[in-house]
N, C-alpha and C positions, 0 to 999 in steps of 0.2 A: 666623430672619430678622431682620435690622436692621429700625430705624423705615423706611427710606429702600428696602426690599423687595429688599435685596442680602443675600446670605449673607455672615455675621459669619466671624469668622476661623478659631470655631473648630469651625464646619464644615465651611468647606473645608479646614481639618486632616484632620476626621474623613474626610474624602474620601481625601484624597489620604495619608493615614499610616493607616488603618486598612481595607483595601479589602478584607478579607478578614472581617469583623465577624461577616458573616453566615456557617455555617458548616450544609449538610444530613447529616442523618445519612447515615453511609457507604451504607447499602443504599437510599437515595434516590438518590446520586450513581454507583452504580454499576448500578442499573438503568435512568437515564435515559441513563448514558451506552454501555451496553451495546445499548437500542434504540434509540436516535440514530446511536450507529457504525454498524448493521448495517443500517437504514431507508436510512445516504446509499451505503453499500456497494453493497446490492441494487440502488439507483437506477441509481448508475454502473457496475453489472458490465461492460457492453454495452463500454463506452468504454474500461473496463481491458482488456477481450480486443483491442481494437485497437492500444494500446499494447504488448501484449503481444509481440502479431502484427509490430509495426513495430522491438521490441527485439531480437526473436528470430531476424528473416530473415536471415541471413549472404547473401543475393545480391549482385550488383556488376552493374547497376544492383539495390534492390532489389526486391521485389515490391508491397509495403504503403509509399506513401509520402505523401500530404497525409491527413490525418484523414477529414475529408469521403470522399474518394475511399477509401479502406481499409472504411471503414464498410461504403459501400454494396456494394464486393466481397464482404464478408466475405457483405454478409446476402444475399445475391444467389445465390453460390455453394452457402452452406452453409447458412444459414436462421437463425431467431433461437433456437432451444432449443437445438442441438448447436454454431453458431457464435457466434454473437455474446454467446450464455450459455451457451455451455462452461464446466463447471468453479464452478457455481455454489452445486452442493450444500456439497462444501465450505467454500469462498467463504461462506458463509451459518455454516457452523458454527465458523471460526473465527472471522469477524469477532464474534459476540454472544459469545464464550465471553473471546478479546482482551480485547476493550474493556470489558466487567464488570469483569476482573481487573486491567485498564489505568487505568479511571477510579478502581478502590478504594484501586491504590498512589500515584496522582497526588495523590487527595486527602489520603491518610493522612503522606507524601513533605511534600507543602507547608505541610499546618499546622503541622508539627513545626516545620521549618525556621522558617516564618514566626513562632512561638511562641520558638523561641532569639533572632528582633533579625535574622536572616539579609535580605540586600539583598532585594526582591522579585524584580526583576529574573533574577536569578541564581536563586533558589528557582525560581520559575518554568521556568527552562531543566533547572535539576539534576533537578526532580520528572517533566517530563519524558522525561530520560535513563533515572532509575531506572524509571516505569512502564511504559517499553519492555523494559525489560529483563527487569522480572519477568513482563513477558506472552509474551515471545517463545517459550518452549517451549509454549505452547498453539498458535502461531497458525503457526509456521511448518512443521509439516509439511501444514497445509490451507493454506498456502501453495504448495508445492511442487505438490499434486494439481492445486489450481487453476492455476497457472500453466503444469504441463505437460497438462494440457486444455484450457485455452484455445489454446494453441498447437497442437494436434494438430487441433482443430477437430470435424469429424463423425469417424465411426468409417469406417475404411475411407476416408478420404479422396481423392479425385480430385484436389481443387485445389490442395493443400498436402502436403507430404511430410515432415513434421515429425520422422519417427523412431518415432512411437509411435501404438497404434492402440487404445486400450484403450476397450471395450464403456460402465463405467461406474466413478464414483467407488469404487465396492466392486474391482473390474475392476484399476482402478490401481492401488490400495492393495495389495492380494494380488500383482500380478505384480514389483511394484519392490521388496518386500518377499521375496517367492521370487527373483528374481534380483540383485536389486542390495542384497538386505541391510536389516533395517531400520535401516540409521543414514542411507543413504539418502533416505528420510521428513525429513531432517535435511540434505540436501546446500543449501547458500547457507545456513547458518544465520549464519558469520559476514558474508559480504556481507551477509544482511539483516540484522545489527543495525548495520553501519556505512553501511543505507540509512536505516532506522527511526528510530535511536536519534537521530542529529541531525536528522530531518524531527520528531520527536516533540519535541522541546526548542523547535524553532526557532518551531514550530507553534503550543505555546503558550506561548510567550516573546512573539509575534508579538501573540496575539490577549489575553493577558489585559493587555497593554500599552494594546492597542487601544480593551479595555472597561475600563479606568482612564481611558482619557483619552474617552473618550464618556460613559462617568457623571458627571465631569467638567465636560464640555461641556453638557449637558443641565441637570445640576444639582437640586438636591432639592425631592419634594415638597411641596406644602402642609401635610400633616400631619409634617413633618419628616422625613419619610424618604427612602430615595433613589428619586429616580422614574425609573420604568423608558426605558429607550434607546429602547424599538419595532423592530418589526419588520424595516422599511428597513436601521437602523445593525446588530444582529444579525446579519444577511444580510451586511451589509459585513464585516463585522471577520470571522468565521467565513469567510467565501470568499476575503478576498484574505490573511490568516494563514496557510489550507492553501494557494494558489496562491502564495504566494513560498516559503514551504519546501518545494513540492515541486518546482519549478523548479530551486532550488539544490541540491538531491540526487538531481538526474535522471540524473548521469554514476555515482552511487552503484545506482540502481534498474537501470541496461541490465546494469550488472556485475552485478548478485543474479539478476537473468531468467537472464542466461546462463547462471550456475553452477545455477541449479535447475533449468533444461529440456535440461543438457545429457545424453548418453547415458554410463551406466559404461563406462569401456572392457572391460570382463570380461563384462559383462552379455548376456546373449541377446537381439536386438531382441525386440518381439513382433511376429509375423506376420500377414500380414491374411491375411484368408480368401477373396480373392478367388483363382483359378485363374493360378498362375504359369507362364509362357511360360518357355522354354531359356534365353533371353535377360531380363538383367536389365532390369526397367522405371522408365523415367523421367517425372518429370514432364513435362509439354510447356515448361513455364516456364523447365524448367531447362536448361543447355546440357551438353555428354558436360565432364566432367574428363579432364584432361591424363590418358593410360597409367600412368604414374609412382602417377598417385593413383588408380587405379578400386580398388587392396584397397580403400578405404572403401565400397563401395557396401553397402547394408544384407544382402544376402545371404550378404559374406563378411564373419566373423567378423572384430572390430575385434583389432586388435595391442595387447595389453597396455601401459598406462602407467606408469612407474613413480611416478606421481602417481595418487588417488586421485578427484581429483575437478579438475574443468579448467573453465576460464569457458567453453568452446567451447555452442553452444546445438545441441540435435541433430539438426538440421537441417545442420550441419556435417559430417556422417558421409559426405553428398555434396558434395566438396568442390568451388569452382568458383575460378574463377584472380581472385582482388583480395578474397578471401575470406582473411581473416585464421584466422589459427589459432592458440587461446589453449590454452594447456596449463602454466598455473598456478592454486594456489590464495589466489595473494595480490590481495588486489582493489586494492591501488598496483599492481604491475605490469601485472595485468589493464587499467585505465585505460592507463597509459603504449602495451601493447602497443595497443590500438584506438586513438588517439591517435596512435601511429606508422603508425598504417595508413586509417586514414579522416578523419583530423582533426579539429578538435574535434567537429566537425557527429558524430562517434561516439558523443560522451560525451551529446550531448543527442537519439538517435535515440527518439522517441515523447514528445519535452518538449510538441507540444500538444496531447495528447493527456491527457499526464500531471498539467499545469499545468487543463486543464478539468476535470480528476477530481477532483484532489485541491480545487480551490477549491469544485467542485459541494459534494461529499462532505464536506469542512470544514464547509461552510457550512450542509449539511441538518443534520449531527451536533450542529452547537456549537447551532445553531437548539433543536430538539428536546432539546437538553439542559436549559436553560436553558428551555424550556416545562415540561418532565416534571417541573423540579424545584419549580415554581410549583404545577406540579397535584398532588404528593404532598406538598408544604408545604396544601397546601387539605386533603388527603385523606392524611394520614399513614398509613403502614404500621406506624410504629412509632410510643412514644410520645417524645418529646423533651420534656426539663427548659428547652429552650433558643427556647420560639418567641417567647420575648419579644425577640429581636435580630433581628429584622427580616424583610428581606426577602431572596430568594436572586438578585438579579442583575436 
């Protein structure tokens, strides 16, 4: 501090050209960031299943349309263990398994860079890119489980016809695996990292932007250190960081729904077990498809593709007339084709849904990070040569 109780120049150096000083060991960073991810996960499953629900509906009008109003369908119809948290065993085991292996390469990713003179800026975005990248084969086939159970809803369902009817997470795993192969387990792997990989850059490009320029603002403590943001600003920077990057990759996320909940075309549906009439049955919601289209209904065997894997969501298998039909695996075309058919309001169908998840769940994660790593700085796991450099954030 100067005489005149202003910071001297060459701590606000220290500020703004060393913002990285403080550094926790990797198994402190990657366990707080493993129970922070999975803690805002759990929070907002509820509010992913509705998103889900509102990316997946191919109707014209469709069935799931303001958030509020989807919600209270969902949990009305179907209830809160089989609807509204469908799909959450999974959901649970990849998000903690992800974000361990996400937060270890993000950290390991940035010092480096940061350690070569690299812009921060850009470190930030690149480390990013690459911790998406190396987490995605953990997280994307309890991706797919979760996503095609959240859409299927209860077992046996009434209210929703989704294509699939599987009993349980073990249930799913075994039957998409016996009929559609295990690579399967793996359908929207490249949608999801061209949804991931820039929600992940953007996300913390976003937010450690945010907590430079609020350490910043705050400015250091008495005993010369940096004094902490609080509560309030953490909350800020974490929720509106995940709420603008997920927003901007919302027309990325309808395209990965689709390609992961869609049906193999080779694949056997599964059947439910309730007592089938002569006649094939529909939902009440839904209207008959033109003659031309009833091969699709779920009883008769779907017509071979010569594409393996199509953005169509399987609920599409009943086709109904302003219902677009995707039968590519490139996620540019995929956009263009919903785009030529429902306009942009396509590319953003479950954006508020999306934009309150991702900002909730940003915001509990980076929160809980950013404590956990305070409390294992207080209570080390391991020993560090290093706790003479301060503080972690």
């Amino acid at each position: 501090m100067g005489r005149d109780g202003t910071r001297g120049i060459d701590e606000i150096k220290t500020v703004e050209l060393d913002p990285e000083a403080a550094r926790p060991p990797y198994i402190h960073a990657m366990l707080a960031g493993g129970l922070g991810g999975t803690t805002g996960d759990m929070l907002m499953h509820s509010l992913d299943t509705v998103k889900t629900r509102q990316q997946g509906d191919p109707h014209m009008p469709p069935k799931y349309t303001s958030m509020g109003k989807s919600y209270y369908t969902i949990w009305r119809q179907e209830g809160i263990r089989r609807g509204l948290y469908g799909g959450v065993t999974p959901a649970f085991i990849g998000s903690f398994t992800g974000t361990v292996c996400f937060f270890g390469s993000y950290e390991y990713t940035k010092r480096k860079m940061l350690d070569r003179g690299i812009n921060p800026s850009f470190t930030y975005l690149t480390a990013g890119f690459i911790a998406d990248l190396v987490a995605s084969p953990l997280y994307v086939p309890s991706e797919v489980l979760k996503t095609r159970l959240q859409l299927q809803g209860r077992y046996n369902n009434p209210h929703f016809d989704s294509g699939y009817n599987y009993r349980s997470t073990y249930h799913a795993a075994r039957t998409i695996v016996r009929t559609e192969s295990f690579a399967a387990l793996f359908y929207g792997y490249k949608a999801t990292l061209w949804r991931d990989i820039p929600f992940s850059g953007l996300q913390f490009a976003f937010y450690e932007q945010e907590q430079k320029l609020a350490k910043a603002w705050v400015g250091m403590a008495p005993d010369g250190r940096q004094a902490s943001i609080g509560l309030p600003l953490e909350i800020i920077t974490g929720a509106t960081a995940g709420g603008m990057a997920g927003v901007l990759t919302c027309p990325l996320d309808v395209v990965k729904t689709r390609i992961q909940t869609q049906l193999h075309p080779t694949a056997t549906p599964v059947k439910s077990q309730k007592p089938h009439s002569s006649k094939p049955s529909l939902p009440k919601n839904k209207p008959l498809s033109p003659p031309t289209l009833s091969s699709d209904l779920r009883n008769t065997p779907p017509t071979p593709s010569s594409r393996s894997i199509s953005t169509s969501s399987p609920s599409t298998t009943l086709r109904v007339h302003h219902a677009v039909t995707l039968d590519t695996s490139s996620v540019v075309t995929g956009l263009r084709m919903i785009y030529r058919s429902e306009g942009i309001w396509g590319w953003f169908r479950g954006v508020g849904p999306r934009m309150v998840w991702t900002s909730t769940q940003s915001g509990t994660m980076l929160v809980l990070y950013q404590t956990l790593l305070r409390f294992f700085e207080a209570h080390p796991l391991v020993n560090d040569n290093r706790d003479e450099e301060g503080l972690y954030g």
